[in-house]
C-alpha positions as CSV (number, residue, x, y, z in Angstrom):
1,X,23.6,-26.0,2.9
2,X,22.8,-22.4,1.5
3,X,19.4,-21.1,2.7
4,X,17.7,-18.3,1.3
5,X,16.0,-15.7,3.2
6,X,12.6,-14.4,1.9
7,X,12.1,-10.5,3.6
8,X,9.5,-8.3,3.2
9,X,11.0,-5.6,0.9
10,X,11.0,-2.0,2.5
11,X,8.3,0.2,2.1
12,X,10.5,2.9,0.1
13,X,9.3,5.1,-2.7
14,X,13.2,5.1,-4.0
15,X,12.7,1.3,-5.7
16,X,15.6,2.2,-8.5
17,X,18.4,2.3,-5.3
18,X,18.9,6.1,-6.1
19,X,17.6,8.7,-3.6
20,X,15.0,11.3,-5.0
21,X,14.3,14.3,-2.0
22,X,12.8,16.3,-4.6
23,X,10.6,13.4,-6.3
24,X,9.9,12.1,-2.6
25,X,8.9,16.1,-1.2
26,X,6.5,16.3,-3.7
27,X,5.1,13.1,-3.5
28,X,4.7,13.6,0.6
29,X,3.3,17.5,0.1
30,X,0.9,16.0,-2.5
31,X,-0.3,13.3,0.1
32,X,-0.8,15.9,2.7
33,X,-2.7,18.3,0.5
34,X,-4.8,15.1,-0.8
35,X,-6.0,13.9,2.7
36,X,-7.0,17.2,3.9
37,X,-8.8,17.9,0.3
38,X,-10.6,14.6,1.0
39,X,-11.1,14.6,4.6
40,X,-12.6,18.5,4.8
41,X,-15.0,17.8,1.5
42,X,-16.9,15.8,4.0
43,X,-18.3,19.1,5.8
44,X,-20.0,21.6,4.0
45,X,-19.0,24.9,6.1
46,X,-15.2,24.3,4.7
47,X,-15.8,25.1,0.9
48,X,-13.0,27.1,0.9
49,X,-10.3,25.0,2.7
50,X,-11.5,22.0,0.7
51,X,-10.9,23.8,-2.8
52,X,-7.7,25.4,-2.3
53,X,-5.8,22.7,-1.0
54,X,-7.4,20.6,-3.5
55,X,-6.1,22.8,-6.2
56,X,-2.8,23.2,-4.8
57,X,-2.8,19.4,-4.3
58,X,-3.7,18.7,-8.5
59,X,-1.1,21.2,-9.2
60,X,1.4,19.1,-7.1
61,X,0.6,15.9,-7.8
62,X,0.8,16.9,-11.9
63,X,4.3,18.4,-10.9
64,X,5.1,15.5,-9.6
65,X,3.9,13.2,-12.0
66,X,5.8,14.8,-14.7
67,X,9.4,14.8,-12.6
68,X,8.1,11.1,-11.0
69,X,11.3,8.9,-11.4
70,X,10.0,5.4,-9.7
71,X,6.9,3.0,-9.9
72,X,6.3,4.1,-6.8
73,X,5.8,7.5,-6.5
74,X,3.6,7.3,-9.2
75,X,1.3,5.0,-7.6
76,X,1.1,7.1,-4.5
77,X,1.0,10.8,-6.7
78,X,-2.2,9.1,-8.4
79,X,-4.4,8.0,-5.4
80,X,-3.6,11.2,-3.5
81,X,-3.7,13.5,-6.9
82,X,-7.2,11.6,-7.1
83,X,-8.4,12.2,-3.5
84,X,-7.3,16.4,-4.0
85,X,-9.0,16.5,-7.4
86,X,-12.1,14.8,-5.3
87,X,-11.7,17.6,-3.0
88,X,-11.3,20.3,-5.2
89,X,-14.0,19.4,-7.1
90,X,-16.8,19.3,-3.9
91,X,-15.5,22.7,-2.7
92,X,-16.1,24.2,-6.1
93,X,-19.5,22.6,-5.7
94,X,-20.0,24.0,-2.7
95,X,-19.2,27.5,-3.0
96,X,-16.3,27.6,-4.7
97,X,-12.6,29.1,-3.7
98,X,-14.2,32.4,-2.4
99,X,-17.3,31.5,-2.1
């Protein structure tokens, strides 16, 4: 008797089967940029850090978005493109890119 196995599917931003290294670069420099937007906007001293990679982060994660093949990498270029836009937007706030 034929049994079917039920796995977990793979935690892979290439869901079409096609490898993207561009699409997936992007999508990885865009998360980078998007934590350490987010994570330095908690401190007020780092202004400058917080909006540049917070600006270079939106600019990414719009690149990305408009060369964005899979389901996937959309889903991850929006919370991170959300998080640097957070970012960006409390540096500016505090003192801007030169400030």
């Amino acid at each position: 008797m034929a049994q079917s196995v039920h796995r977990m599917p793979a935690l892979t931003l290439n869901t079409d089967g096609h490898p993207h290294p561009r699409e997936n670069a992007l999508v990885g420099i865009t998360a980078v940029l998007g934590v350490i937007a987010f994570t330095t906007s908690f401190f007020y001293n780092l202004h400058a850090l917080t909006s540049w990679t917070g600006l270079f982060g939106i600019i990414t994660g719009l690149w990305g978005m408009f060369v964005s093949v899979t389901t996937a990498e959309r889903f991850v270029l929006m919370i991170t493109l959300g998080a640097s836009a957070v970012g960006f937007y409390l540096g500016i706030a505090r003192g801007g890119l030169l400030g």
